[in-house]
C-alpha positions in Angstrom: -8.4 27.5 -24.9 -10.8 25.1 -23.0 -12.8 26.8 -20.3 -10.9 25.9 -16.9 -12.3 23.5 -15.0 -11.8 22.2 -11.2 -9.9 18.7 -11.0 -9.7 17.3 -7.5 -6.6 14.8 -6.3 -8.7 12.3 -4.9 -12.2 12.3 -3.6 -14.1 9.5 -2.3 -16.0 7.8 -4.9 -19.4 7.8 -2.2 -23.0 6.1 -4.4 -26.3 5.3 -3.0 -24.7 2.0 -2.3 -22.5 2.9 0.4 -25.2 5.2 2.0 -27.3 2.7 2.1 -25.3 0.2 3.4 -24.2 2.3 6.1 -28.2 3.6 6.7 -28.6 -0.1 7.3 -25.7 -0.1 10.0 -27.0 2.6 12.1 -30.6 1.9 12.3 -29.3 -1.8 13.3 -28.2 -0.2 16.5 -25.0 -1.8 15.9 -22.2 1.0 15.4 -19.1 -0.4 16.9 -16.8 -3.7 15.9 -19.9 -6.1 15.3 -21.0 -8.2 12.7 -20.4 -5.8 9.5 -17.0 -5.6 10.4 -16.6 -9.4 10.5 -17.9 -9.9 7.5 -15.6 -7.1 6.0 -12.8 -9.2 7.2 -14.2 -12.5 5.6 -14.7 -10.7 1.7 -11.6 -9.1 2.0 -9.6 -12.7 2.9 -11.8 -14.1 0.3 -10.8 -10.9 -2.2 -7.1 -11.0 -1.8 -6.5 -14.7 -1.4 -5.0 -14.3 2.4 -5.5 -17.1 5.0 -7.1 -14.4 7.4 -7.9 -10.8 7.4 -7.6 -8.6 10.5 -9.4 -5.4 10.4 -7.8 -2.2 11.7 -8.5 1.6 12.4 -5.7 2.2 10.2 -3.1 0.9 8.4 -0.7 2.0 10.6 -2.2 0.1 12.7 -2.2 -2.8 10.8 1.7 -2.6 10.7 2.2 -1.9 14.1 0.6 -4.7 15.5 1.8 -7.1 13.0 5.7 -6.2 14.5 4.1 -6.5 17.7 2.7 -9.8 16.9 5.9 -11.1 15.8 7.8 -10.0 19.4 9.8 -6.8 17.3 11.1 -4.5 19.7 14.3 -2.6 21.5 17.6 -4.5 19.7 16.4 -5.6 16.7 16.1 -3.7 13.2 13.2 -3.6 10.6 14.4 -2.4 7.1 12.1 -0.4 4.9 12.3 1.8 1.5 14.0 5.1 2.4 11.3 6.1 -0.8 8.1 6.0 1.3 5.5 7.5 3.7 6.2 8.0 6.9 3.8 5.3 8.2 6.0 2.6 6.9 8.4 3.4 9.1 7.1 5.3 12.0 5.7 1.9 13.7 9.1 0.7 13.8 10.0 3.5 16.0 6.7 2.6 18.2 7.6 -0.5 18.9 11.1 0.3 19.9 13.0 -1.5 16.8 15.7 0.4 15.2 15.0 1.5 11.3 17.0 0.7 8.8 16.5 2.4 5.3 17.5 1.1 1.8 17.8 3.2 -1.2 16.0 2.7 -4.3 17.7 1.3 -7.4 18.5 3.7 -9.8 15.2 4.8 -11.8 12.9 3.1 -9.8 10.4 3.6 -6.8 11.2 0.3 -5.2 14.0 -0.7 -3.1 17.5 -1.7 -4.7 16.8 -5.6 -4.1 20.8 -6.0 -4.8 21.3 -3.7 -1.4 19.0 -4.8 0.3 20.7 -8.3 1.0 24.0 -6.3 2.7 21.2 -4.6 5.2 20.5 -7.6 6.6 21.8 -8.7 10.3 21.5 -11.2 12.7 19.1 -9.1 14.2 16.8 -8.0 11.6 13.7 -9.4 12.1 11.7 -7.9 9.0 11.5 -5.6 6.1 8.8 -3.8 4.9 9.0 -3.3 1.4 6.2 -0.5 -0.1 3.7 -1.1 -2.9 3.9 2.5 -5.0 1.0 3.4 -6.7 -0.6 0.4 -6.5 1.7 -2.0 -8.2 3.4 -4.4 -6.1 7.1 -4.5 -5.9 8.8 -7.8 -7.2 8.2 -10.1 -4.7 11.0 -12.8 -6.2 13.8 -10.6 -6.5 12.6 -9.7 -2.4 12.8 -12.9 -1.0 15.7 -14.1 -3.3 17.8 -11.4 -1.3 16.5 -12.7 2.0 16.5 -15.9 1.2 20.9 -15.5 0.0 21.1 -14.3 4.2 19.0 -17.0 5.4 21.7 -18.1 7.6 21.6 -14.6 9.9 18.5 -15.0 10.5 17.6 -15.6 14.4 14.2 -16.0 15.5 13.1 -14.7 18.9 9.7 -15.1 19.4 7.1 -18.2 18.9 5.7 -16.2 15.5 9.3 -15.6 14.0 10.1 -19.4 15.0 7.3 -20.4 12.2 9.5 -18.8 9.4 13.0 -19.6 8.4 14.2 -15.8 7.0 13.4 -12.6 7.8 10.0 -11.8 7.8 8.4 -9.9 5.2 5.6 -7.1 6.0 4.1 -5.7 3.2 3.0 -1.5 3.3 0.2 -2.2 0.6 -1.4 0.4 1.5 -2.1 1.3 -2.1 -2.4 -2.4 -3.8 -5.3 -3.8 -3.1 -6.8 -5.4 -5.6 -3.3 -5.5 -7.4 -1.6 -8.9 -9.0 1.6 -9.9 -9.9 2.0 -13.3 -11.7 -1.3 -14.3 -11.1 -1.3 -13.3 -7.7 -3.0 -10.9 -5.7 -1.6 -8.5 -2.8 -2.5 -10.0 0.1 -1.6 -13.3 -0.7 2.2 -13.0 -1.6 4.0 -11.2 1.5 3.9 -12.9 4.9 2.3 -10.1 5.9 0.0 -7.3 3.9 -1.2 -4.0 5.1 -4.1 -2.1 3.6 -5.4 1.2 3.7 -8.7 2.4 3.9 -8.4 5.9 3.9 -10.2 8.7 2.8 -8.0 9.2 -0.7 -7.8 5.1 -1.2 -9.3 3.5 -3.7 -11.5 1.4 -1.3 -12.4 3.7 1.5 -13.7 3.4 5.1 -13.1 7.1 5.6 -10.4 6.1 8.0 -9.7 2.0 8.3 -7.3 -0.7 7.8 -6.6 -4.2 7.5 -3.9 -7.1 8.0 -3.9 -9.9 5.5 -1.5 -13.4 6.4 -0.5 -16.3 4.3 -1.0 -19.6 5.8 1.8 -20.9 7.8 3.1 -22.5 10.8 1.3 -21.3 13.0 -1.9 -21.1 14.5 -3.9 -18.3 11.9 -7.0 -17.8 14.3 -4.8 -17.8 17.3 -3.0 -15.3 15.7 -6.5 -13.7 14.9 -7.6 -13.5 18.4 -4.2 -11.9 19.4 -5.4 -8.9 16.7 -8.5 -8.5 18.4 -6.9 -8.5 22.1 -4.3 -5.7 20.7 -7.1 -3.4 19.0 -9.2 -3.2 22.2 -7.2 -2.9 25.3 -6.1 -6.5 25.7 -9.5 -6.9 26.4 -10.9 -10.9 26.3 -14.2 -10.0 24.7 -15.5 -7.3 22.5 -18.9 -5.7 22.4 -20.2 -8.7 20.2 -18.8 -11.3 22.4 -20.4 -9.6 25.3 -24.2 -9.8 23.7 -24.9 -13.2 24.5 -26.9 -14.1 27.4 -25.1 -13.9 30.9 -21.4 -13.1 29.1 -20.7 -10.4 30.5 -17.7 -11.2 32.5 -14.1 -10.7 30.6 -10.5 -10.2 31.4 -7.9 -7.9 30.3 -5.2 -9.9 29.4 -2.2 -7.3 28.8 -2.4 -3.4 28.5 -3.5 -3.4 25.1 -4.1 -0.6 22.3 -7.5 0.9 20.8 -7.1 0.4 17.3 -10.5 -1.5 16.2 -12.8 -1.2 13.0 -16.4 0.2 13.5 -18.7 -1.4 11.7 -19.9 2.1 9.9 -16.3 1.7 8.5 -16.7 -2.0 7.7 -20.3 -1.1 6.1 -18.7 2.1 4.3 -16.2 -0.6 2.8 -18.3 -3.7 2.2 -20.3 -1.5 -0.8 -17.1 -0.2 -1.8 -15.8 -4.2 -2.1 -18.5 -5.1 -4.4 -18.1 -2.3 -6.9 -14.4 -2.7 -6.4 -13.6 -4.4 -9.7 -15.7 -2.1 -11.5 -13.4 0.5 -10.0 -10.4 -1.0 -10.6 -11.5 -1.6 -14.3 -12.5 2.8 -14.5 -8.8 3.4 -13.1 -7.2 1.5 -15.9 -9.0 2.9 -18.4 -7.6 6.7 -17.1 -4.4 5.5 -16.7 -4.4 4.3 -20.0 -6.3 7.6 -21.6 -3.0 9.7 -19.5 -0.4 7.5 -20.6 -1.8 7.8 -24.4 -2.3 11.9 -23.9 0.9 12.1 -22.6 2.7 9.8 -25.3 4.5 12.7 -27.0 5.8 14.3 -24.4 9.4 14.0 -23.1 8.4 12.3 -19.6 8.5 9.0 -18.2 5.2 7.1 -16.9 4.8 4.2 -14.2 3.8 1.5 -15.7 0.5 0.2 -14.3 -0.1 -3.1 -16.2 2.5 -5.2 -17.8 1.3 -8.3 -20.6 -2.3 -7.8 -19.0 -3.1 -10.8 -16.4 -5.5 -13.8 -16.6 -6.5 -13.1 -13.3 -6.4 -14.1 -9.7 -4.9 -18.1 -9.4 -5.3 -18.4 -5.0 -4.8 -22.1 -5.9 -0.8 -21.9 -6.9 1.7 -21.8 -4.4 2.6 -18.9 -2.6 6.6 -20.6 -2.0 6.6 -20.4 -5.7 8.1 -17.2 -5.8 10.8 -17.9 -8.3 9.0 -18.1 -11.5 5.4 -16.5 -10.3 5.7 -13.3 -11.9 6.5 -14.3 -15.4 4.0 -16.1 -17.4 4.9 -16.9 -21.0 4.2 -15.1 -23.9 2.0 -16.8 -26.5 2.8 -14.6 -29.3 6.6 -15.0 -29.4 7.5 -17.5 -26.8 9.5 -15.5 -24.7 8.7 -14.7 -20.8 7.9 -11.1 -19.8 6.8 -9.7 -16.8 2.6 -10.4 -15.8 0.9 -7.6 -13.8 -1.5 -5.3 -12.9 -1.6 -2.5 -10.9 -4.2 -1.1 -8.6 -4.0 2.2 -10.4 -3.7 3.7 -7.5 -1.6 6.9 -8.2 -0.4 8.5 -11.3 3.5 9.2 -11.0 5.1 10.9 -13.7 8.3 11.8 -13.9 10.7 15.1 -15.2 13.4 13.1 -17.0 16.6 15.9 -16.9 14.0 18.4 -14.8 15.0 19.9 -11.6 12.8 20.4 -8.5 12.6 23.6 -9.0 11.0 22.9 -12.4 8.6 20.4 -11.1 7.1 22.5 -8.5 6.9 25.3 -10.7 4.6 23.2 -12.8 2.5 21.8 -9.9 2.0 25.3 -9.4 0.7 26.3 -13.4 -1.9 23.4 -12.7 -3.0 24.5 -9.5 -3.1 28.0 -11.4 -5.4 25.7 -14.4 -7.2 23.9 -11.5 -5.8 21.0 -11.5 -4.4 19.9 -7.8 -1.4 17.7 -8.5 0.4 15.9 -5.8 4.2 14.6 -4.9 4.8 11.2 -3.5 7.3 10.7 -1.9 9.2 13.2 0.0 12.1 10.1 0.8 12.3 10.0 4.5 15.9 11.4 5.2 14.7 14.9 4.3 11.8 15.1 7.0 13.2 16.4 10.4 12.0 13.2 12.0 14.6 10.8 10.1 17.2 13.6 9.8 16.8 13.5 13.8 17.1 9.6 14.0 20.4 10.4 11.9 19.6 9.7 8.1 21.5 11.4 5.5 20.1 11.9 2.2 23.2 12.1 0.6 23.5 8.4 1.6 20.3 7.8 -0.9 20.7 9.2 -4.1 18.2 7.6 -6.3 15.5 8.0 -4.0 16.7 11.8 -4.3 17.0 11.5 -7.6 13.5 9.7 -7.6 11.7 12.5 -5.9 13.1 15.5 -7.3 11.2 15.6 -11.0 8.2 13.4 -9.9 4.8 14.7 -10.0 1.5 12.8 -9.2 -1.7 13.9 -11.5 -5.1 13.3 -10.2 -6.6 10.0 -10.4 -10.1 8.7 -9.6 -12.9 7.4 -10.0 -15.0 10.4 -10.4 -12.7 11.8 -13.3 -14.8 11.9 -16.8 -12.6 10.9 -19.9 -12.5 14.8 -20.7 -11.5 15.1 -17.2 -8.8 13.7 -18.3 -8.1 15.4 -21.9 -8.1 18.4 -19.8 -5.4 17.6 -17.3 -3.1 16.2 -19.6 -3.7 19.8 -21.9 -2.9 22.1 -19.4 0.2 19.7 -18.5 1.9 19.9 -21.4 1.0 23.6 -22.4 2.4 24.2 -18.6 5.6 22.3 -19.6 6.1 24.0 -22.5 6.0 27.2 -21.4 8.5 26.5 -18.6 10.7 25.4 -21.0 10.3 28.7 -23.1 10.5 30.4 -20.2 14.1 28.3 -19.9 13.0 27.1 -16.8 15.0 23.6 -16.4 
């Protein structure tokens, strides 16, 4: 037996770039929203392919004002995966909206597409479908179901007047730097929140981000209505204010206090230029876990289908109904083009009970290997049960949850990291099995 060994979940990947970087911020003076955090905003926009990029505290936040934004509030409903975080649908709540939850499809972490059409009323005003892992959900088969209710859709604000379905708002909290068909999260939903938290791939310690498509409306309007919401409703921020004799500002509404520092923003502009060296790391664990795990009787997500030929920000973003199928030089045929962010690495139980599942978490914590659960589905927190969500009214997100496991995956894992984890896994699942543990 290998000596046991200490595997965090997640740690920040932290080099002498990022120190460095944010060294530079502080001795600048400059510690609040300034000009680290625009420029943050600009590589991110120019990362993802988005129009614009708003920077948040939070992605919460990010979502939250986005509803806001659009004029979402008391009597109208925002639908979202019951298979989720809470965040996803806690800012409906704050903004007074009514949730409405949709079950996954059967065997899968993303929302049944096929139910998700008889959700929709005339006064839904959005959905917020949920990236997994880091691979985006399917985007066609999304707006294909809104598009089929187009005719209930009823716009009641100047922003939900520029779009002719429901909206979509995109909880990407762990895609970024994921593609589908050529196109990258952030550049495919109307709407796309990122996270920039502490156990994200790209981290700010805390931090967020909006990203928009182009549209009809007016993007840096829009943009200067994110800055108002993120500091009070205040005219000017701290920047503004810098230049000779401005001083003077209004408040235009009671706003929030939801802004980006720019020790966040310098935190994440080194962690954006090594990004694609990270995202290229992640795939190779992924692929070194799904290969040690190969013989075993359990079922992996699937990070990266037919392997992409990278970011195209020049087709369409309407052309949703062929964009994530590419064709297939070798045999003709059209299969699925993707990459995830390899954000997460969900494995699945097939024919395991909860009760076997945790009992394995708990023979690799007992190896020293912290292993993870995502999602609890939201009708079994007292929050949702309270709003008056049943889980017997989801199924396969119950089904979903209760034999999934999430193993540790990051950047600072070495290959035999790796080797290690996926040893102790299967010598824990075996001996749960003898055990006749099911």
């Amino acid at each position: 037996m290998t000596e046991q060994r200490r595997i965090s979940f997640s740690p920040p990947d932290i080099t002498q770039a990022e120190i460095d970087e944010v060294t530079e911020a502080l001795r600048s003076g400059w510690i609040t929203t300034g000009p680290k955090t625009k420029e943050f905003e600009r590589e991110l926009a120019a990362f993802t392919g988005a129009a614009r990029v708003a920077a948040f505290n939070s992605a919460t936040a990010a979502l939250e004002c986005a509803l806001r934004a659009l004029g979402v509030g008391p009597g109208d409903e925002v639908i979202t995966s019951a298979y989720t975080y809470t965040a996803s649908c806690s800012v409906i709540c704050h903004v007074g909206a009514t949730p409405v939850l949709c079950d996954t499809a059967p065997d899968s972490y993303e929302m049944d597409y096929d139910a998700l059409a008889s959700l929709v009323t005339e006064r839904t005003k959005a959905v917020i479908p949920v990236d997994i892992a880091g691979r985006m959900v399917d985007y066609d088969r999304l707006f294909a179901a809104l598009e089929s209710v187009r005719n209930l859709w009823q716009p009641a604000s100047d922003l939900q007047r520029a779009f002719d379905r429901v909206v979509v708002l995109a909880d990407a909290a762990h895609s970024l730097g994921a593609t589908a068909g050529g196109r990258a999260s952030g550049s495919v939903a109307d709407f796309t929140a990122f996270s920039f938290h502490a156990v994200k791939n790209l981290t700010t310690a805390e931090g967020g981000a909006l990203a928009w498509r182009a549209g009809a409306f007016d993007s840096e309007a829009l943009y200067r209505e994110f800055m108002l919401m993120s500091l009070h409703g205040q005219t000017k921020d701290a920047l503004s204010k810098t230049q000779a004799g401005a001083w003077e500002y209004d408040i235009a509404y009671p706003g929030w206090k939801c802004n980006m520092t720019d020790l966040q923003a310098a935190l994440g502009l080194a962690q954006l230029r090594r990004y694609p060296a990270l995202l290229a790391r992640r795939r190779e664990l992924v692929e070194r876990y799904e290969a040690g795990l190969a013989d075993l009787a359990v079922d992996v997500l699937q990070h990266y289908g037919n392997d992409t030929a990278g970011i195209d920000t020049t087709r369409s973003p309407e052309a949703t109904s062929s964009a994530s199928t590419e064709l297939n030089s070798e045999d003709g045929t059209h299969e699925p083009i993707f990459a995830s962010s390899g954000h997460l690495m969900l494995v699945r139980l097939p024919g395991k009970s909860s009760t076997f599942r945790n009992a394995l978490i708990e023979r690799l914590a007992g190896d020293g290997v912290s292993a993870n659960v995502h999602y609890k589905p939201l009708p079994l927190l007292t929050a949702y049960r309270d709003l008056g969500f049943d889980i017997a009214d989801f199924p396969n997100a119950l089904a979903q949850f209760e034999n999934e496991v999430t193993l540790p995956l990051h950047t600072l894992l070495a290959d035999d990291d790796v080797s290690y984890v996926t040893a102790v896994f299967i010598r824990a699942y075996a001996a749960l099995e003898a055990e006749g543990i099911h």
